[in-house]
N, C-alpha and C positions, 0 to 999 in steps of 0.2 A: 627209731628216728627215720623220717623219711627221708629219700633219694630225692637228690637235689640233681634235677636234668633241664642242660639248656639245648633247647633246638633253634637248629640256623643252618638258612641256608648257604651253600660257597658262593662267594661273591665272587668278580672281577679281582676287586680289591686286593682280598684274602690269598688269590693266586700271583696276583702280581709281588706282594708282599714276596711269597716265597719263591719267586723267579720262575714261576712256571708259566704266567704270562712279560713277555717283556712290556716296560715301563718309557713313558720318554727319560732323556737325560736328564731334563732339569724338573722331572715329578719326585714328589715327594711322599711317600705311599706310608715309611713307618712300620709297624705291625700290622697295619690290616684291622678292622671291627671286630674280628673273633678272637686273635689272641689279645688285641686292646682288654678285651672283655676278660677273656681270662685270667690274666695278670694282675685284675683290679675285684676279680669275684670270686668267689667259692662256688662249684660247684660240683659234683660228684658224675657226672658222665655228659658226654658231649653228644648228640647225636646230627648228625652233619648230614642233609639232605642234596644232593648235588644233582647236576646232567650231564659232566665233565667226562672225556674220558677216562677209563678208569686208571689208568697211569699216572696222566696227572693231579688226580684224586687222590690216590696212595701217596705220591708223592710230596703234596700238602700235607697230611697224616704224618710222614715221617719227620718233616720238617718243623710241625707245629711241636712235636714230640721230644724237641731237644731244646723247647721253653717251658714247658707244661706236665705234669705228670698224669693229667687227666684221663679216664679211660674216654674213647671216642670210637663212636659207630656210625660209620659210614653207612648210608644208604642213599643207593642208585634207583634214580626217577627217570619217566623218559614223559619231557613235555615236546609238543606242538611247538610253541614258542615261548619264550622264558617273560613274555606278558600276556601269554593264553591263561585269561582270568579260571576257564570251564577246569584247564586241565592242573592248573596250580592248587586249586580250590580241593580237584579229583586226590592229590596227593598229601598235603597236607592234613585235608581230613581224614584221608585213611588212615596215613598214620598217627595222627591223634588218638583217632578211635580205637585204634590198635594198640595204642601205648598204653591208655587208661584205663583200656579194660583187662593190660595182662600187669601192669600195676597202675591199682585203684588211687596207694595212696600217697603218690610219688607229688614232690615239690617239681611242678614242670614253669619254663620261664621258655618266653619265644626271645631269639635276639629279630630285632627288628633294620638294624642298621645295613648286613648284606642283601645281596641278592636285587632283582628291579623293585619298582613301585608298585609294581600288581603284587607282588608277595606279599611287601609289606599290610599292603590295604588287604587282603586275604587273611592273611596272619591276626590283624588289627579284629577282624571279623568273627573270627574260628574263636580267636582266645578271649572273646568280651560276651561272646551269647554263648557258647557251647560248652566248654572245655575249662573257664575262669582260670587260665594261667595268666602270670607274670608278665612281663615285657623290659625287656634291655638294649640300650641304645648304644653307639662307643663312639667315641669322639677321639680326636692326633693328642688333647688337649688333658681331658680328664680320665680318658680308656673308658671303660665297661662300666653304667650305672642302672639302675632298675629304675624306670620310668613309671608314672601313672597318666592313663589314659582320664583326661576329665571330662568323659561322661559317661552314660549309661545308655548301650545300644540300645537293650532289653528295653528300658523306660522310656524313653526318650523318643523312640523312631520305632520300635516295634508297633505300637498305635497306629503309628502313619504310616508304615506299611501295608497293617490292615485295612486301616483305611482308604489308599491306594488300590489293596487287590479286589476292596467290595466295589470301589468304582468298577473297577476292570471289571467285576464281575456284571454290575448295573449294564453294563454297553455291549455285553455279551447277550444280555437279556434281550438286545434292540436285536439281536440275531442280522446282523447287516451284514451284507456281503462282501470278503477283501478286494480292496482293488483290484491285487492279481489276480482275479480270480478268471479259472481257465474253465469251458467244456470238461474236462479230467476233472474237476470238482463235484460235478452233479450226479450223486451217487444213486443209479439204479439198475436194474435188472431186468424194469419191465420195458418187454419188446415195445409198446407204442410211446413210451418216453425216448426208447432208441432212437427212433425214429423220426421224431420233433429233435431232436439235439442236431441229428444228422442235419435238416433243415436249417436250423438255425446256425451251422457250419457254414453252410449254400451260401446263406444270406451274407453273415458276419463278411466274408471277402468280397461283396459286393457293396459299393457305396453309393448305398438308398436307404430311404428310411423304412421301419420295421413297429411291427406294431404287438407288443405282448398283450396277451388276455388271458385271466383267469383270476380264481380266486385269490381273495387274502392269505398270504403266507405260503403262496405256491411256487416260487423263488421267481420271481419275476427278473426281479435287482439283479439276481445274480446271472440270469442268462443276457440282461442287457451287459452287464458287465466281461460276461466272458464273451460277448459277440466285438465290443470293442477291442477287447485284447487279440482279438484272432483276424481284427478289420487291416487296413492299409495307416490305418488312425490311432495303433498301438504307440504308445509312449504320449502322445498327446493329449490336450484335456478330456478329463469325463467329469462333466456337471450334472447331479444331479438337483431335481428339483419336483416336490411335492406341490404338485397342483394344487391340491383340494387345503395346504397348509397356507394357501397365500391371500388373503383380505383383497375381496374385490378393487377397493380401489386402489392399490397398490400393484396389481398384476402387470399394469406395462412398465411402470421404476423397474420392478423387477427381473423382467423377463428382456427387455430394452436398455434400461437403462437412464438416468435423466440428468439435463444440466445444470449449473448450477442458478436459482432461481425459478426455475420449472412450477414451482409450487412452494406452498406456505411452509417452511421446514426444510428445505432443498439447499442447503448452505452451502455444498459443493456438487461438485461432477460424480455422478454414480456409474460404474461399468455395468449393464446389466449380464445376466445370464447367459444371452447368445454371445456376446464381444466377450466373457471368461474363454467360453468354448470356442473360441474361431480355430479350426485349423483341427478339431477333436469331436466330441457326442455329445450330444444333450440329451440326458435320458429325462423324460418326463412324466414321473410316475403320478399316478391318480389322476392322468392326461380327461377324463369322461368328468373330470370334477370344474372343468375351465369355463365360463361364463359364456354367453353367447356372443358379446362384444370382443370378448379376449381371442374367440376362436377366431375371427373374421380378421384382425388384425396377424396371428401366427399364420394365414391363411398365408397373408399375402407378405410374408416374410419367405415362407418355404415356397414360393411361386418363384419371387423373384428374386430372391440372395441379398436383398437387402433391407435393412431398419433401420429406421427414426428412432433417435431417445427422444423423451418428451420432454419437451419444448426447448426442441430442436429443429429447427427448418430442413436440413437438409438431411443425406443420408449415408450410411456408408456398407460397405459388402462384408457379409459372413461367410464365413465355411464351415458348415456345422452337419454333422451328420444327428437326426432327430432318431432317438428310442422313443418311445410311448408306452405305456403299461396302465391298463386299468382291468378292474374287477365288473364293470356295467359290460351289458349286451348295448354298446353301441348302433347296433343296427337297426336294436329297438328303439332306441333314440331319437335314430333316425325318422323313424315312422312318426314318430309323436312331434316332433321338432323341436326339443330338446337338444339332437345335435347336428350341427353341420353335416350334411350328404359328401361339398364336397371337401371341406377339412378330413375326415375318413377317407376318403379315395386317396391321397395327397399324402396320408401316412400310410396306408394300411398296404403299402406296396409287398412285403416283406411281414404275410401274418403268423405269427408265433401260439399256436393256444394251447396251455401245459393243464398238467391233469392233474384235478385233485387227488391230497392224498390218499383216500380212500379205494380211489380205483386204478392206485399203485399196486398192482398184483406184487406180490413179494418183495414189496418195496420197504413196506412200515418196520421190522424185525432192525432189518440191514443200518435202515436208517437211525434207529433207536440208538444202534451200536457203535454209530459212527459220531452222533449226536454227543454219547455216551464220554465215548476217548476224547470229544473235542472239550468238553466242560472240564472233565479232568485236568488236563494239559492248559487249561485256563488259570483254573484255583490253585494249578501245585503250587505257586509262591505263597501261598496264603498259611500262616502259621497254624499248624495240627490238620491242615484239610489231608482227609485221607481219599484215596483214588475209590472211585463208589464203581459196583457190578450190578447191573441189572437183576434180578432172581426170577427165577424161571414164572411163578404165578406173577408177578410185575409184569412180564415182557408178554403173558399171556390177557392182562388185562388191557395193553398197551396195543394188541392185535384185534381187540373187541371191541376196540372203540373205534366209531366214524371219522374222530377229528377233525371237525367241520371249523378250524381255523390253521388246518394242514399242517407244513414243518413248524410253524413259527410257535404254533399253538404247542406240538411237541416239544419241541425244544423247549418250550416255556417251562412245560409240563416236570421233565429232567431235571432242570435247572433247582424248580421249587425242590423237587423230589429230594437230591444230590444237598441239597441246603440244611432239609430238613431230618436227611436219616443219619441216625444214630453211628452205624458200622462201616464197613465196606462195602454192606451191600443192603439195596434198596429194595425195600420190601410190597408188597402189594398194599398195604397200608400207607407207605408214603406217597404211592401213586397216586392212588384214590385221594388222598388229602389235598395234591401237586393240583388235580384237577379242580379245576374253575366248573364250579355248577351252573350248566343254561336254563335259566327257569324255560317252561314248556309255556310257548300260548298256548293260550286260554279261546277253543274257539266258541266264537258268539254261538247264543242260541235264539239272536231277534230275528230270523226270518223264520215265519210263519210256516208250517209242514203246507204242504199240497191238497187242497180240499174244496171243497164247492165254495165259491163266492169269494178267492182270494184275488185282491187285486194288484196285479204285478207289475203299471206303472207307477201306484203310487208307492210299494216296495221299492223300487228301483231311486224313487223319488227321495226316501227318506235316506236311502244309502248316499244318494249325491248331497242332499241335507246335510248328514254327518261330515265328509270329510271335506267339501267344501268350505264347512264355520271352522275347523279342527286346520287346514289350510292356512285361511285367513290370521286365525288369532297367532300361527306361528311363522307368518311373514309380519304380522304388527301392520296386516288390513292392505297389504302388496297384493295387486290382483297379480301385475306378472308375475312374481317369485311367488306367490301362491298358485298361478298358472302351469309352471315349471312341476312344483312338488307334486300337483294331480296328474301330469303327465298331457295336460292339454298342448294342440300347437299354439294358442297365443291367449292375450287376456281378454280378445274380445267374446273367444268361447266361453271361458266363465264368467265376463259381463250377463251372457246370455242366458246361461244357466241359473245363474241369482235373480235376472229378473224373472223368467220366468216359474223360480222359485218360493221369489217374492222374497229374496233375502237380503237385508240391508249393510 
């Protein structure tokens, strides 16, 4: 016959009951939930989890002992605080696990009635997924009954957890940087990353604007982010906002703001982007992607401290401090006119340019591993996800590769990796799999080798041929925005070019 054990924790109640805590005058206490329970149940041993001192714990025991014949085992917890969910959670389950594995096949019942609300709801937890025990409630009214919980965590909500932690997982994959994020975050060891940090220390206490450059996935986000937090403009807003994600004609709603009216669809008053930020940053990432109208307008925003919403007459002042972040050689932009000379002066006070990871000397390893622990500590809520270890040929393939989409690309890489292996540890095989294959261009083979009678205007002639029509058909016959994409200053040069091409 199995061993019939109920666990509970000492309540207020329970101690007041037995005079070891005093009661008001006109309260009415009764027995207390545990011997309620007892008096109305059968069960063969008590086990009493408490944080009381131990005197007045004994003394409970002795007291309950001259209503009850029960055997009872006391055992002493030491929480944080008696609704520290971490540390209730900490005891409870130990001793579960501790009880059922030195007897398997004991009849266990939780009482649910003493103790705070975080036990209970722990308790509700431990004994519906884990452990399938019992549950007992006691009422001044009816004493001690066995309750049923009506539903099923396991069915019901374990889904939706999964399905919650794959989100969590999905937004880990955007590898986006915490707000809080600090300089102490940007984990390296190569001396000229030192060195660029150091700078953007310089800058971050200085309020001017600053300009990041580098590739895709080379944490742009995050050093705009740790320069705010290190600014005079910490706790205030940080906006950010993808340039290259916002639909031409929408860039000033956006970035300004508009009133109500303004346009066909404008039903109310919009805050733009700079009035979110007054008084904090605007990081403006993929800043090289802004139109050449848009740039002339921000131009004379960061000149003079103030902007128009559209179709607004008048004006009002900001206080924004600007980030910028893009992957284009600006400079070359410059040249072509593509981009503003002096919207670049006007940002670029404060320039920033981080290093791919490739020529992260001793960087890639470190960061793998860091990459590593942070996935982990992502998926642990996730039911069965086991904590994954790099394996030595893994981390050696993970060294040999270029990673020509940097951390972001890494981290992708893990992610897939950690998703798809089988054990704890991730094998060379799921690396390889993790990785995203670049097809290799294909270089042409139409110009002609070097020989008597080649002629090199009209070669040159057919090159302009090709990407001129190839232009054209993917502006939909746009001479400027087919001007833009060949890198000309304007469309009267590739008016020029077609006709003397003869191209219609």
């Amino acid at each position: 016959m199995s061993n019939k054990i109920l666990i509970s924790w000492l309540g207020i109640t329970d101690l007041k009951a037995a005079g070891q805590i005093p009661s008001r005058p006109d309260e009415i206490i009764g027995d207390g939930p545990i011997l309620g329970a007892l008096k109305t149940l059968n069960f063969d041993e008590l086990h009493l989890i408490h944080e009381q001192e131990q005197s007045k714990a004994d003394a409970y025991v002795s007291w309950l002992s001259g209503f009850v014949t029960i055997k009872v085992i006391p055992i002493k917890c030491s929480l944080r605080s008696p609704i520290d969910f971490g540390d209730i959670h900490r005891v409870m389950d130990g001793y579960l696990e501790k009880l059922t594995g030195k007897e398997p096949g004991s009849d266990i019942s939780i009482h649910l009635s003493p103790g705070t609300p975080s036990m209970t709801a722990v308790s509700i937890l431990l004994g519906k997924t884990k452990y399938n025990t019992r549950f007992v409630q006691s009422t001044k009214e009816k004493g001690g009954e066995f309750v049923t919980i009506p539903f099923d965590i396991s069915a019901e909500y374990i889904p939706q957890l999964v399905k919650n932690a794959d989100k969590k997982l999905t937004e880990l994959s955007y590898s986006e940087a915490p707000l809080s994020a600090a300089f102490s975050d940007i984990i390296t060891q190569n001396p000229e990353l030192k060195r660029t940090i150091q700078k953007a220390e310089k800058i971050a206490v200085r309020d001017v604007p600053a300009l990041l450059m580098g590739e895709s996935g080379t944490g742009k986000e995050l050093f705009a982010k740790a320069i705010h937090n290190t600014s005079l403009r910490k706790g205030k807003p940080f906006i950010t906002v993808n340039c290259g994600a916002i639909p031409k004609d929408l860039i000033d709603s956006e970035l300004f703001g508009h009133v109500r009216g303004a346009f066909t669809g404008a039903s109310s008053h919009k805050i733009g982007y700079f009035e979110a930020a007054d008084g904090g940053t605007l990081f403006l990432d993929e800043f090289g992607e802004l139109p050449e109208d848009a740039q002339v307008r921000l131009l004379r925003v960061l000149q003079s401290g103030e902007m128009s919403k559209v179709g607004d007459s008048g004006s009002i002042k900001v206080d924004v401090r600007v980030i910028a972040a893009t992957n284009r050689n600006l400079a070359a932009e410059i040249v072509t006119g593509r981009f503003r000379e002096d919207l670049f002066y006007r940002v670029a006070v404060g320039i920033i340019t981080l290093l791919p990871l490739r020529e992260r000397t001793g960087d890639i390893a470190m960061l793998a591993d860091y990459l590593m622990a942070k996935i982990n500590q992502e998926a642990s809520n996730q039911p069965g996800y086991i904590n994954k270890k790099i394996s030595i040929k893994a981390k050696n393939i993970i060294l040999s590769y270029p990673w020509p989409g940097n951390i972001r690309e890494l981290h992708g890489v893990l992610l897939r990796a950690s998703i798809w292996a089988d054990t704890g540890q991730i094998t060379d095989t799921d690396i390889q799999e993790a990785m995203i294959e670049r097809p290799q261009l294909k270089r042409a083979k139409e110009l002609p080798e070097l020989g008597d009678g080649i002629d090199v205007q009209h070669v040159l002639d057919s090159i302009k041929r090709k990407y001129i029509t190839q232009a054209l058909k993917k502006t939909a016959g746009s001479k400027k925005e087919a001007a833009v994409l060949l890198g000309l200053p304007n469309y009267q040069t590739l008016s020029n070019w077609m006709e003397k091409l003869d191209i219609q």
